[in-house]
N, CA and C of each residue as an Amber inpcrd file, in Angstrom:
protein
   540
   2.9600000  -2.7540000  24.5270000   3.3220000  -2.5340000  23.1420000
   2.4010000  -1.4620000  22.5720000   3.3640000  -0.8160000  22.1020000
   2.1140000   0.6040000  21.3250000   1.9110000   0.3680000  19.9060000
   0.1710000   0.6130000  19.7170000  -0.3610000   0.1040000  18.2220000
  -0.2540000   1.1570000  17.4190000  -0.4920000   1.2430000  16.0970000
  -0.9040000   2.4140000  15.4480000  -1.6480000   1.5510000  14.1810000
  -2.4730000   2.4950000  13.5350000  -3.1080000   2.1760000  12.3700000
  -2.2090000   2.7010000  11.0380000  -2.1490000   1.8070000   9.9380000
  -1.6320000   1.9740000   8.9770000  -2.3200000   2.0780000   7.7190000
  -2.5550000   3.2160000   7.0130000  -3.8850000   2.5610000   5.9000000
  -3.0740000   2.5390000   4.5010000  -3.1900000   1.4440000   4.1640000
  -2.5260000   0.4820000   2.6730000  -3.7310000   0.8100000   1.4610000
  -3.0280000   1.0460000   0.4850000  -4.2210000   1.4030000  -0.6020000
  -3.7340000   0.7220000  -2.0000000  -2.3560000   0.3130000  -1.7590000
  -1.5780000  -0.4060000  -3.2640000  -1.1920000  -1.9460000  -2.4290000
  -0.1150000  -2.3700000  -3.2480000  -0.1990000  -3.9670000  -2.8300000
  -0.2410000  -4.4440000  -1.8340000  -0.0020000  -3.8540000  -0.6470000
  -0.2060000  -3.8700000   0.9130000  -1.3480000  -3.8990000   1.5700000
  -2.1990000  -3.7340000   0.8300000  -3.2140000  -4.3090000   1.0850000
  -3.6320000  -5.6480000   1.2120000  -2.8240000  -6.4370000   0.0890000
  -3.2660000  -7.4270000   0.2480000  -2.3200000  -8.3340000   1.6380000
  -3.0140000  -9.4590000   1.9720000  -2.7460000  -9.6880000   3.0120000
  -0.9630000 -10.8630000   3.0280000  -1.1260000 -11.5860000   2.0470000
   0.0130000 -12.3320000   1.6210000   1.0350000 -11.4710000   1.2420000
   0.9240000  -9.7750000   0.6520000   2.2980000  -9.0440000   0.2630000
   2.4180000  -8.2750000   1.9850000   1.6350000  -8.0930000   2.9950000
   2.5100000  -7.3890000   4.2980000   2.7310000  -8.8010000   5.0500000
   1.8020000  -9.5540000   4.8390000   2.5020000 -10.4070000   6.5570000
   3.3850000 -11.2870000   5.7360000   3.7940000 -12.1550000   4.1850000
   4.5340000 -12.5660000   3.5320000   5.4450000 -11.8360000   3.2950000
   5.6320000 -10.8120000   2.0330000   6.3860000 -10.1730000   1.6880000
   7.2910000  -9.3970000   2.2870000   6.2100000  -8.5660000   3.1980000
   7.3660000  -8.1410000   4.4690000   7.0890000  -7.8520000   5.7810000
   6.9140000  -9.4930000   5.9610000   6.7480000  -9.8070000   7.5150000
   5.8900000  -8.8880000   8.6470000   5.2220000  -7.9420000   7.9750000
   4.3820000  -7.4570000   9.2660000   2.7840000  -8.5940000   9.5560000
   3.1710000  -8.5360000  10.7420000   2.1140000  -9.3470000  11.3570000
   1.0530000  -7.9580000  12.2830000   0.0260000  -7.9060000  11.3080000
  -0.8840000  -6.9640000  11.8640000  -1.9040000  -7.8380000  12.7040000
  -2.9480000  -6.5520000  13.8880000  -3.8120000  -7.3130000  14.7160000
  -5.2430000  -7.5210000  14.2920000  -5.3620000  -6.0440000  13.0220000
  -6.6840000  -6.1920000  13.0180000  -6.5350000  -5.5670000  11.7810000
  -7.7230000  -5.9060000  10.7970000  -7.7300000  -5.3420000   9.0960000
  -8.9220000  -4.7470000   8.8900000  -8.8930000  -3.6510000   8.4620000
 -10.6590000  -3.1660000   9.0960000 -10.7790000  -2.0450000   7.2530000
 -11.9670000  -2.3940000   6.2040000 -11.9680000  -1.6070000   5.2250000
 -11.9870000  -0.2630000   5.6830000 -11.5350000   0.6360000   5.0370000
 -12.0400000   1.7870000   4.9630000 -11.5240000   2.7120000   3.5580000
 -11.8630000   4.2130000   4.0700000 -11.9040000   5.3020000   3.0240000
 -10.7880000   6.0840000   3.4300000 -10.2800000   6.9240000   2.6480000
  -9.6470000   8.2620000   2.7090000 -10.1730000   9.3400000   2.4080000
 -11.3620000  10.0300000   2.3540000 -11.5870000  11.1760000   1.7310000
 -10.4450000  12.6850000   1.7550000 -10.4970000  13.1940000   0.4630000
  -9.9620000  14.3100000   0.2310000  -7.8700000  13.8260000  -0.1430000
  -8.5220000  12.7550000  -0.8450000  -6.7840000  12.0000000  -1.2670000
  -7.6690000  11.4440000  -2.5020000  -6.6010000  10.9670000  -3.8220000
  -6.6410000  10.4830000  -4.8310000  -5.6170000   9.3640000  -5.2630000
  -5.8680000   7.9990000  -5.3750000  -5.0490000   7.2950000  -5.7140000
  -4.6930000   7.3800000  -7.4420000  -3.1650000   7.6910000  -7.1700000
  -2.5020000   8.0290000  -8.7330000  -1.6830000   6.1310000  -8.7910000
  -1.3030000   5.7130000 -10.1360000  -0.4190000   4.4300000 -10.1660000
   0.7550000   5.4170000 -11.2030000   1.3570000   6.0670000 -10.6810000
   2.2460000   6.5410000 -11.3410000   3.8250000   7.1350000 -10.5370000
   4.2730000   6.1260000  -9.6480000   5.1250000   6.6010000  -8.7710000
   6.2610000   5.8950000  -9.1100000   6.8510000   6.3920000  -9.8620000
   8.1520000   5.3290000  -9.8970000   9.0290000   4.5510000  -9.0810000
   9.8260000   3.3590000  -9.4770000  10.6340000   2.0470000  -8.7230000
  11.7860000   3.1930000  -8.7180000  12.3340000   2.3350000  -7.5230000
  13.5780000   3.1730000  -6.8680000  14.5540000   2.5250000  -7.6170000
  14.2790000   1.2310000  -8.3760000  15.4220000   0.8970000  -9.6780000
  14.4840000   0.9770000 -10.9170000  14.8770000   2.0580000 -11.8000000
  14.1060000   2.0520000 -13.1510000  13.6910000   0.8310000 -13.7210000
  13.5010000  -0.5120000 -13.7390000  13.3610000  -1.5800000 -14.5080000
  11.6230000  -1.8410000 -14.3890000  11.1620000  -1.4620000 -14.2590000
   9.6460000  -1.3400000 -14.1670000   8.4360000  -1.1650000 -13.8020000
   7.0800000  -1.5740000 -13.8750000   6.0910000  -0.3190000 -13.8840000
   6.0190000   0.1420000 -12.8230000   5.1380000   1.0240000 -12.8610000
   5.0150000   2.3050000 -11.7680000   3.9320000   1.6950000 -10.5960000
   4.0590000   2.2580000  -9.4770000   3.4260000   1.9930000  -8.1350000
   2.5980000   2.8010000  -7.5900000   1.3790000   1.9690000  -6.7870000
   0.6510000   3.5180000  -6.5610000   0.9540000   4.6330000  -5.3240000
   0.5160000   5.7480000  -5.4650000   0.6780000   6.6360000  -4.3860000
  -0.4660000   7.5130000  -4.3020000  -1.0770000   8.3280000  -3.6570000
  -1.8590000   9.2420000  -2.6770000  -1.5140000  10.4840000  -2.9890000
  -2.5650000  10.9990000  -3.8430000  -2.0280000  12.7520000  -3.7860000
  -3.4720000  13.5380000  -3.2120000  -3.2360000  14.9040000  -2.3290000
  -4.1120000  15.6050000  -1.6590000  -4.8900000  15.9370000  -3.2310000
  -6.5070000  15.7950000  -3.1070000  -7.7190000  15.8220000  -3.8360000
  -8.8610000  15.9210000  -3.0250000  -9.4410000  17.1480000  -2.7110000
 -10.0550000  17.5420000  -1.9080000 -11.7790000  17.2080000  -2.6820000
 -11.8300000  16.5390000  -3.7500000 -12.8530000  16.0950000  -4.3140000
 -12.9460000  14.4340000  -4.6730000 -11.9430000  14.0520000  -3.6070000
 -11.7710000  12.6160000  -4.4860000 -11.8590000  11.6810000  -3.0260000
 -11.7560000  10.3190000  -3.3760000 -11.9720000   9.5410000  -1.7740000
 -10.7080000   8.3700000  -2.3640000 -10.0910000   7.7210000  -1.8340000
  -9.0340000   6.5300000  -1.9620000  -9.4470000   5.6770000  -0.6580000
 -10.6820000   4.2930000  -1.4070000  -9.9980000   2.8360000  -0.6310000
  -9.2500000   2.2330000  -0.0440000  -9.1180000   1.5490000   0.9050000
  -7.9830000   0.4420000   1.6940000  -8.4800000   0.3940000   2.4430000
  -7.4050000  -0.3870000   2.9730000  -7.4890000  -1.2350000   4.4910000
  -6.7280000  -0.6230000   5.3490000  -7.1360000  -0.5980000   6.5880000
  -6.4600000  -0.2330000   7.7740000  -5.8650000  -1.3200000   8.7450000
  -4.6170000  -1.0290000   8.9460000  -3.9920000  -2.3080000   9.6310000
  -3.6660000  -2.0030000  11.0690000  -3.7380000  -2.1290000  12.1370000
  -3.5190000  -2.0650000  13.4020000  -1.9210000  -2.8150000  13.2470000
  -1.0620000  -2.2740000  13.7170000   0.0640000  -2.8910000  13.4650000
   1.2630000  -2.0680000  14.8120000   2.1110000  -2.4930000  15.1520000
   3.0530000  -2.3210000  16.5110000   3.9780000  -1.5630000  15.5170000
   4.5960000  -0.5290000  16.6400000   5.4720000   0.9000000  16.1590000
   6.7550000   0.3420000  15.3850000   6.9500000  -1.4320000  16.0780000
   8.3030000  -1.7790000  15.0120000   7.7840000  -2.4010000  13.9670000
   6.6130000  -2.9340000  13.3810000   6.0450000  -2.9300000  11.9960000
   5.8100000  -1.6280000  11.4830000   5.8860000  -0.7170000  12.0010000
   5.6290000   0.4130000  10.6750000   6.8780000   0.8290000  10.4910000
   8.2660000   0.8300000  11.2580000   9.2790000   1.3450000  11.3070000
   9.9850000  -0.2170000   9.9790000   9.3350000  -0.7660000   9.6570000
   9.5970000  -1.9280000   9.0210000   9.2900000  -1.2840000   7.9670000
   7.8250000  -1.1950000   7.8690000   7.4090000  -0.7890000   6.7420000
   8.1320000   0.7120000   5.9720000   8.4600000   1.4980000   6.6180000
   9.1730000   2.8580000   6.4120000  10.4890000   2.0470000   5.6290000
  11.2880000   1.6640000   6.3220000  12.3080000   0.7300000   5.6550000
  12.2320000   0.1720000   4.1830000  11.2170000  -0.2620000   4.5860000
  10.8380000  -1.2410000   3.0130000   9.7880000  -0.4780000   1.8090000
   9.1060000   0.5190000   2.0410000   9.0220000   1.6330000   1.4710000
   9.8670000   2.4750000   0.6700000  10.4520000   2.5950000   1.5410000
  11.7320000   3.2610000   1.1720000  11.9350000   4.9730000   1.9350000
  10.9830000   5.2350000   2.6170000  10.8690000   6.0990000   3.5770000
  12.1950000   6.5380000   3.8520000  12.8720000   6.0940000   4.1650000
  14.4760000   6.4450000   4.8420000  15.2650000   7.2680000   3.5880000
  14.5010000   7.1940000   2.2010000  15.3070000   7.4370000   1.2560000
  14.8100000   8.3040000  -0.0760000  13.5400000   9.0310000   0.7260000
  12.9910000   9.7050000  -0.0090000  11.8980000   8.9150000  -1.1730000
  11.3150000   7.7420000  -1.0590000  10.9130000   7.3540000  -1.8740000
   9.3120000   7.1760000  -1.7490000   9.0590000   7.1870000  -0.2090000
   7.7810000   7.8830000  -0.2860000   7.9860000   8.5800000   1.3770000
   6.7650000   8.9410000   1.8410000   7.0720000  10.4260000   3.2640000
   5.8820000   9.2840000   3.8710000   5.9970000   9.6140000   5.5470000
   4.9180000   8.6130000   5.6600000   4.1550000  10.0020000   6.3540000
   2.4180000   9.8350000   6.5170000   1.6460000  11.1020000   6.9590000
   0.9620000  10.1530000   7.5050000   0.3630000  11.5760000   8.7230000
  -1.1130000  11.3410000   9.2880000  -2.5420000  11.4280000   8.1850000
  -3.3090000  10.4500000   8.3220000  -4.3050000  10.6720000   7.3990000
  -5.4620000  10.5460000   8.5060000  -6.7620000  11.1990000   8.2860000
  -8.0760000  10.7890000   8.7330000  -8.6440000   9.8210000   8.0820000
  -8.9750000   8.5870000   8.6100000  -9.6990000   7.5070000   7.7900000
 -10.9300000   7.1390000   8.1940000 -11.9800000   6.9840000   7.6190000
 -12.9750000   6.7720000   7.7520000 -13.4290000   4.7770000   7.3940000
 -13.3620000   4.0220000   8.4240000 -13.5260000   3.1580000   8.9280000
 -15.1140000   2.5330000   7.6880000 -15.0430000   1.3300000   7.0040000
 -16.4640000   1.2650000   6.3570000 -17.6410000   0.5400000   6.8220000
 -17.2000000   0.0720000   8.1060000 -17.9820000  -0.8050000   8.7010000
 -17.4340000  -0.8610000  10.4110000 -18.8340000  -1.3210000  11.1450000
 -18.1820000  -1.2560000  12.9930000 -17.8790000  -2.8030000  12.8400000
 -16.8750000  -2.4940000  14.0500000 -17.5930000  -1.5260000  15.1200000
 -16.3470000  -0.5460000  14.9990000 -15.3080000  -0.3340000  14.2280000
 -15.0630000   1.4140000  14.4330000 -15.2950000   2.1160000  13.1600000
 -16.3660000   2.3200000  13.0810000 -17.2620000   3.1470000  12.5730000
 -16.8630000   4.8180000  12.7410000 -16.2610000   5.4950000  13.4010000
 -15.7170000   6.5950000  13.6370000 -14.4270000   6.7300000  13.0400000
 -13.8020000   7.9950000  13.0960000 -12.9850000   7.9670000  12.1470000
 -11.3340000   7.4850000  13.3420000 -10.5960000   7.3140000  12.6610000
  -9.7100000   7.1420000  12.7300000  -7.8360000   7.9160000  12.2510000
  -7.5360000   8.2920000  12.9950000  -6.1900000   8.6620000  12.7940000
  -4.8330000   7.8410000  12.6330000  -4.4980000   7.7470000  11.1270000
  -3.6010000   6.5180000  10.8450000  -2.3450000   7.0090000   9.9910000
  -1.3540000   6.3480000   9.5530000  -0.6700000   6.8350000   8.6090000
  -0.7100000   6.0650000   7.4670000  -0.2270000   6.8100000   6.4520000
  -0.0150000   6.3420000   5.2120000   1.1490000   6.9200000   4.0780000
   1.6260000   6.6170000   3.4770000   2.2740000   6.8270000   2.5330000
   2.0070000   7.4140000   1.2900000   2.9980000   8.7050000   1.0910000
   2.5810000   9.6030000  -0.1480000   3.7840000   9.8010000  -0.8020000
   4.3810000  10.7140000  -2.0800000   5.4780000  10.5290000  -2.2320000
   5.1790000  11.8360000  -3.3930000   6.0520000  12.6580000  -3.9990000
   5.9390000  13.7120000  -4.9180000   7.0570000  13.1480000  -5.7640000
   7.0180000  11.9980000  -5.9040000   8.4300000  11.1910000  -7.1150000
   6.8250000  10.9000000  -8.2640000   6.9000000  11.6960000  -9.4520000
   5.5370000  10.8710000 -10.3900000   6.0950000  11.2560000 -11.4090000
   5.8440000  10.1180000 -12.1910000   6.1670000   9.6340000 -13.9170000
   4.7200000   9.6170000 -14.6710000   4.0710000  10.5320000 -15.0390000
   2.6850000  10.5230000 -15.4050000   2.4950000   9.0920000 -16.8260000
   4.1180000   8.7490000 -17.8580000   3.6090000   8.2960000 -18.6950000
   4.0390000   6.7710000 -18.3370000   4.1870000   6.5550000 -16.4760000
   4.6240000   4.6340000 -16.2870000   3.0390000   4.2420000 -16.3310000
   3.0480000   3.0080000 -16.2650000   1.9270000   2.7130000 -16.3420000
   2.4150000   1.3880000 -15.0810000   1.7300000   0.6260000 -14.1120000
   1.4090000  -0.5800000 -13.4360000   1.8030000  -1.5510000 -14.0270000
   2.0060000  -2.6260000 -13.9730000   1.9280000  -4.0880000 -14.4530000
   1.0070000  -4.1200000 -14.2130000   0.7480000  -5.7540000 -14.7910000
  -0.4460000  -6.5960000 -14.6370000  -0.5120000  -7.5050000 -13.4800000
   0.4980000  -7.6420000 -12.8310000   0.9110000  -8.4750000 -11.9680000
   0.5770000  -7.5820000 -11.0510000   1.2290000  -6.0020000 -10.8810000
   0.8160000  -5.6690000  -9.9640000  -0.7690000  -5.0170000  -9.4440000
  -0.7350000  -4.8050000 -10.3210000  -2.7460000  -4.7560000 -10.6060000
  -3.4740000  -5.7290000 -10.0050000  -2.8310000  -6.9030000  -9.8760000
  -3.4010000  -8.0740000  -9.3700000  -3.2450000  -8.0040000  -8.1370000
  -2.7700000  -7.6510000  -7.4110000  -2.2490000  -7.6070000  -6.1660000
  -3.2170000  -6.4870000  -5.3770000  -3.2330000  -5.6680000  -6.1280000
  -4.4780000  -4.3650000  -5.4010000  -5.4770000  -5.0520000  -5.3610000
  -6.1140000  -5.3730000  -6.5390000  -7.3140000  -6.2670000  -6.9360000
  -7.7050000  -7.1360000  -5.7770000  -6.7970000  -8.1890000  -5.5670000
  -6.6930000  -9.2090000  -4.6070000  -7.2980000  -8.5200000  -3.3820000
  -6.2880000  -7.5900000  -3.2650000  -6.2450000  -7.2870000  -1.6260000
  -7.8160000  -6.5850000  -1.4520000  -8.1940000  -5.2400000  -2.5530000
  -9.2580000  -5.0080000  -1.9460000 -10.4100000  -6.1200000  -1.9740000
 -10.3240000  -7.2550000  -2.7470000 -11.3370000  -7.7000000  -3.0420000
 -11.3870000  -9.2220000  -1.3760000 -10.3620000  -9.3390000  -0.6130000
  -9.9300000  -9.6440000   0.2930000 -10.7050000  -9.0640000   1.5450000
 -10.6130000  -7.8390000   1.4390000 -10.6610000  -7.3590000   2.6410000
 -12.2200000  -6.2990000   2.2470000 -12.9820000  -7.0190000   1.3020000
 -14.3200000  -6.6140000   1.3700000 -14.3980000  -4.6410000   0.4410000
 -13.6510000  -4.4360000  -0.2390000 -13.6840000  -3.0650000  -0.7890000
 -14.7600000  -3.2240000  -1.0680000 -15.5080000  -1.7170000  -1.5210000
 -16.8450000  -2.0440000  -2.3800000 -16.9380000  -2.2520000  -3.9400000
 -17.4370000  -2.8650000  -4.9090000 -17.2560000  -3.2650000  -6.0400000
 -17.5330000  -2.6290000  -7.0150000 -17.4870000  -1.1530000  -6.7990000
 -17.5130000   0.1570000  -7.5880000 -15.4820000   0.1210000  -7.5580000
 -15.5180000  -0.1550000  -6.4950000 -14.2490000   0.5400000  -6.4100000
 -13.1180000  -0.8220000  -7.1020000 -13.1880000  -2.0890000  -6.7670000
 -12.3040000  -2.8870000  -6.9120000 -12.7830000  -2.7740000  -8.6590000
 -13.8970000  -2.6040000  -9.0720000 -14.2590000  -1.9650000 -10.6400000
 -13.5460000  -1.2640000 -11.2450000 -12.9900000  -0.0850000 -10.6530000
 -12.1330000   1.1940000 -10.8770000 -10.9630000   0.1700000 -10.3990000
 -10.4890000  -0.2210000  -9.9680000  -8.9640000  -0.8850000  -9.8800000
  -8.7340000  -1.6160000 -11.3340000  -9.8160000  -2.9330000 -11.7050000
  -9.7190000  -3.6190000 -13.0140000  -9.4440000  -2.7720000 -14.3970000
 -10.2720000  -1.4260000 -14.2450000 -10.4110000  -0.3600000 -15.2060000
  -8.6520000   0.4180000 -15.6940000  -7.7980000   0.0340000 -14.4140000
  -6.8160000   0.6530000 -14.9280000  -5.7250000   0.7250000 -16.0150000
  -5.6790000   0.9300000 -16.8930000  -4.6570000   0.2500000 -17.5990000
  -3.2600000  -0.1450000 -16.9860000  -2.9970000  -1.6040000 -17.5500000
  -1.7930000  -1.9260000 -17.1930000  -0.2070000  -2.2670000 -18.0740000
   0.5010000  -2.9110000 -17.9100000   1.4570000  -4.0520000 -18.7570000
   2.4180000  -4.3910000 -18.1110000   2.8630000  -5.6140000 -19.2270000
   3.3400000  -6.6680000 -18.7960000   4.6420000  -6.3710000 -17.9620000
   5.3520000  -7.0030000 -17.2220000   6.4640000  -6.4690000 -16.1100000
   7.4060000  -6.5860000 -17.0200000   8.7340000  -6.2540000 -17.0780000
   9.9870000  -6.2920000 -17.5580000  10.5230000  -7.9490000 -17.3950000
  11.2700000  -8.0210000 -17.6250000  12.3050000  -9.4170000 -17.8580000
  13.1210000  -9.0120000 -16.4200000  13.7830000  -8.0550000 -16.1900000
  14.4240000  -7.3160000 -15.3060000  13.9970000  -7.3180000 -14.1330000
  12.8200000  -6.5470000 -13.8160000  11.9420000  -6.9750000 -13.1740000
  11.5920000  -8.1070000 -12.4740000  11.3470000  -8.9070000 -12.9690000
  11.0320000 -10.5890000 -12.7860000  11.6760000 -11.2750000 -12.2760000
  13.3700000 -11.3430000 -12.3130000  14.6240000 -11.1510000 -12.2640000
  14.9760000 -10.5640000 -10.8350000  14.6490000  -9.4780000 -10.7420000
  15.0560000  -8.5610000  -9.1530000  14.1950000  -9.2270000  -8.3180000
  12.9540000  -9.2850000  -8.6370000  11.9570000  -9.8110000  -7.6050000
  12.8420000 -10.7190000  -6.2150000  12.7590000 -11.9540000  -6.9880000
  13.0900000 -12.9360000  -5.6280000  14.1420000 -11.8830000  -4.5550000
  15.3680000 -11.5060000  -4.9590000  16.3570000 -10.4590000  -4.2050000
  15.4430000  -9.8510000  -3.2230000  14.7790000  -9.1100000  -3.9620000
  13.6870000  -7.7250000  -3.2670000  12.8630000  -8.7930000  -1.8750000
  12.2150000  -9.5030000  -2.7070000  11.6420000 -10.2360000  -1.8800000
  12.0800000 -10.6010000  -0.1710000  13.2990000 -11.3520000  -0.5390000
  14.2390000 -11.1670000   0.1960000  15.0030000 -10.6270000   1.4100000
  15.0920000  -9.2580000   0.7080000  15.5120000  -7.8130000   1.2100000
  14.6860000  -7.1660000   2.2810000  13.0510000  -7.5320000   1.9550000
  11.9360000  -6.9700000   2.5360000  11.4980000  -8.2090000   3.6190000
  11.7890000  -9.2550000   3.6980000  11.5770000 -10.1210000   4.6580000
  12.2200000  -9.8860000   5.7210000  11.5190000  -9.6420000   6.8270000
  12.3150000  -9.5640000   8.1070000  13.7720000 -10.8620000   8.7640000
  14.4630000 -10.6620000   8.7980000  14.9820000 -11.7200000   9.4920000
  15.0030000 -11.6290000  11.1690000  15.4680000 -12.8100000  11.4450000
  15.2230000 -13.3450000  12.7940000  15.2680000 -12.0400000  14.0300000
  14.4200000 -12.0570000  15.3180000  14.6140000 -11.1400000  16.4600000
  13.7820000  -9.9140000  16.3520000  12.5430000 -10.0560000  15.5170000
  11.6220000  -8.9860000  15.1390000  11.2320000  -9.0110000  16.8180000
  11.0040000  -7.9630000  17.2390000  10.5640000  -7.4670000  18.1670000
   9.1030000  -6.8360000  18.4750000   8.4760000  -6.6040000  19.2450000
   7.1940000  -6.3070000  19.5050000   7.1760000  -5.6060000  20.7360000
């Protein structure tokens, strides 16, 4: 089975929204950095009903947090799916990641998700704020940074929203004959 690294920097990080939400069962979760990327929360839902999601834009002065997931070529082809990759809703790239602790301490070549869809005036939920929060604070971020996550402004989700969830939920769950 062939691995690859995946580095998560928005709710995928946390560990209950990939191996719950949408069924990837990763091998190994390891903190790290992105240098020369900037995490924006301003990427809009592929159905207008509410707040905005984060994404990764090239910032050759800036560094973006997460986790790196060791995960099999049909979990990321999952994840592309449920992204929305197939549909223009984000592009998936090679990134250099810098690992925050060993033992892989060296850098690493992984992908991640970026997208040129931005709504500068959406703002996050609170719900989903919670979910970054969680995850970096899960998987050991440093507390400058899960600081700068709390700092963001947020609000409250839509009615609509709230509403689609379970569906989505759903939608993004693998069903039976996942392969490896």
């Amino acid at each position: 089975m062939s691995l690859s690294w995946y580095f998560a920097y928005g709710s995928n990080m946390q560990s209950a929204t990939l191996r719950g939400r949408r069924g990837v069962e990763y091998r190994r979760a390891v903190a790290a950095r992105l240098d020369g990327w900037r995490l924006v929360l301003d990427k809009p839902p592929l159905i207008p009903i509410g707040g905005s999601f984060a994404n990764v834009i090239p910032d050759p002065s800036a560094a973006v947090h997460g986790v790196l997931f060791e995960v099999s070529e049909d979990d990321l082809a999952h994840l592309d799916l449920t992204e929305g990759v197939l549909v223009g809703n984000y592009e998936r790239v090679p990134v250099t990641v810098l690992p925050l602790s060993p033992p892989e301490a060296e850098v690493v070549v992984a992908y991640t998700l970026t997208s040129q869809r931005r709504e500068p005036q959406l703002m996050p939920t609170h719900r989903y704020m919670q979910l970054l929060i969680e995850g970096a604070e899960e998987h050991g971020l440093p507390a400058e940074y899960i600081a700068f996550l709390r700092s963001i402004p947020s609000r409250e989700e839509t009615r609509e929203a709230a509403e689609l969830r379970p569906m989505m939920d759903q939608l993004m769950r693998r069903s039976g004959g996942k392969k490896d």
